[in-house]
N, C-alpha and C positions, 0 to 999 in steps of 0.2 A: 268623122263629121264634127263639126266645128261648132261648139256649145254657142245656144243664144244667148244673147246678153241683156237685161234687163237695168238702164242706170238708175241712180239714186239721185235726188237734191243732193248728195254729200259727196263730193270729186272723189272719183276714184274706187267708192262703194258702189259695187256690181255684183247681181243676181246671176249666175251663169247656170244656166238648164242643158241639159244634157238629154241625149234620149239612151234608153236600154236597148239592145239589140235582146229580143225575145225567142223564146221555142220551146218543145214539150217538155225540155231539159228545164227552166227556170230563166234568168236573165243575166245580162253581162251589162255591165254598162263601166266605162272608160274614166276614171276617178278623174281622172290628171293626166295630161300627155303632154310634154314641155310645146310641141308645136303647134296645137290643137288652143292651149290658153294662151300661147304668147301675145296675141294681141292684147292683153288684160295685166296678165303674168308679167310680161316685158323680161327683161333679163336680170331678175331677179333669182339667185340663187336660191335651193333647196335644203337649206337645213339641218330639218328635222320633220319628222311624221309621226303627232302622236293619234290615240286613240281613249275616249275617256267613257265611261259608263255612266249613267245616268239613273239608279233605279225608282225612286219616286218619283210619282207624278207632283207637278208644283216646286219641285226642286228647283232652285237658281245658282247660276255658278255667274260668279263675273261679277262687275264688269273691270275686266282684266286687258294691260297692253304693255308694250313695252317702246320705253323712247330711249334715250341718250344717246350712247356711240353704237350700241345695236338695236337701231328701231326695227319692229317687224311690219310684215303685215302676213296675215295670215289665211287660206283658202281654205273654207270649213263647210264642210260636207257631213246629212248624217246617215248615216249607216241602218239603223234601225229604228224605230218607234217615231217619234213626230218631235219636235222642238222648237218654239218662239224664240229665235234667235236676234238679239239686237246689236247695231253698232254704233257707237256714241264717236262724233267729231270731237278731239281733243288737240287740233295742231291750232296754234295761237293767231297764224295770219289768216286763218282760212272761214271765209265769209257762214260757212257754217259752223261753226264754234260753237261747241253744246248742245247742237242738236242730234238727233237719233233716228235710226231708219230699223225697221221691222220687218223681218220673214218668218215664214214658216217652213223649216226644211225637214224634207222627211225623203226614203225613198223612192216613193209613189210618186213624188213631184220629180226626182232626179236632179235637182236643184244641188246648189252650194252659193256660199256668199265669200266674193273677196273682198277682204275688209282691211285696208289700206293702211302704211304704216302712219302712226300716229291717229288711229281710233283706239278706241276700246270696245272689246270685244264681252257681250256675256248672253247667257240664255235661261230659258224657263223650260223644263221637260210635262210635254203633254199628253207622252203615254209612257209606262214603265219599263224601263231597261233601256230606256235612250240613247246610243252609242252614236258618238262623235268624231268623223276623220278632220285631222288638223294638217294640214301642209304649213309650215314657217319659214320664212323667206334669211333669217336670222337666227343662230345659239343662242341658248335658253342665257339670259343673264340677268341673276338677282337681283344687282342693284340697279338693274333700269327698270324693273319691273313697275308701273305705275298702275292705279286703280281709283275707281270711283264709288263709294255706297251705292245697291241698287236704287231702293227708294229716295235717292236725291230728288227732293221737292224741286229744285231747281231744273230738272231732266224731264220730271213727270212723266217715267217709262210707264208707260199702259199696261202692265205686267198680266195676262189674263187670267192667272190663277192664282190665289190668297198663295203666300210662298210659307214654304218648308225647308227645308234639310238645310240652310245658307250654315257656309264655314265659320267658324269665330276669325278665320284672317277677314272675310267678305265681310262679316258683320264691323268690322274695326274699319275699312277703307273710308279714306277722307270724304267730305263732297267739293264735288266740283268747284266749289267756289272758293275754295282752299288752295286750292292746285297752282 
């Protein structure tokens, strides 16, 4: 069955829901199936799949993407626990420039967010041990690697919970208006 799709103000950012197939056993539900997203997916090759833990609550990771000669975009699904997940508009022609869209992905919802090449991608964990599936459309490559401070005034992410754990690379990322 064929995930709904929910769009964004931001081209290309879409909420894609899924449903679990249930029984006494527990639930199954379909992460990713090349023909089932292709309407969204397009003919975008697969990568890489990773998978990142999460375990405070309040924890930020991001806001992370990658441009140059391998831009990605990336399908981010979570596996466990709850997460505020944001995606920031970062492509130059695009009438949403700097702006940002917000979910909450967790299992229960069955949800995932495709977040298109040239965003940046990052999140906030709202319950502990947060585990994150990533599908990327492109190899991992350092020096395209681009990013944004979370608390960029100029973003004003709604962040809902006072933040913790952020990495010293996240705490060093430019802002936006550097870029």
């Amino acid at each position: 069955m064929h995930p709904q799709a929910q769009p964004t103000p931001i081209q290309g950012l879409v909420e894609l829901c899924s449903r679990a197939h249930s029984d006494v056993r527990g639930s199954f539900l379909n992460a990713y199936r090349r023909e089932d997203f292709a309407p969204w997916w397009g003919e975008r090759p697969v990568h890489q799949v990773n998978v990142s833990r999460t375990e405070r609550v309040g924890a930020i990771r991001g806001l992370h993407g990658q441009q140059g000669e391998a831009p990605e975009a990336k399908l981010v699904r979570c596996l466990r626990g709850r997460v505020f997940d944001v995606a920031v508009d970062l492509r130059p022609a695009s009438p949403t420039l700097g702006q940002w869209q917000a979910i909450e992905l967790s299992p229960a919802a069955g949800n995932a967010w495709l977040i298109p090449e040239g965003c940046l991608h990052g999140f906030q964990v709202l319950e502990p041990g947060s585990e994150l599936l990533y599908v990327h459309s492109s190899p991992y490559r350092p020096e395209d690697q681009v990013g944004v401070v979370w608390n960029d005034p100029d973003l004003a992410i709604a962040w809902p919970l006072p933040p913790v754990d952020l990495s010293p690379r996240d705490l060093q990322l430019p802002r936006f208006g550097s870029l």
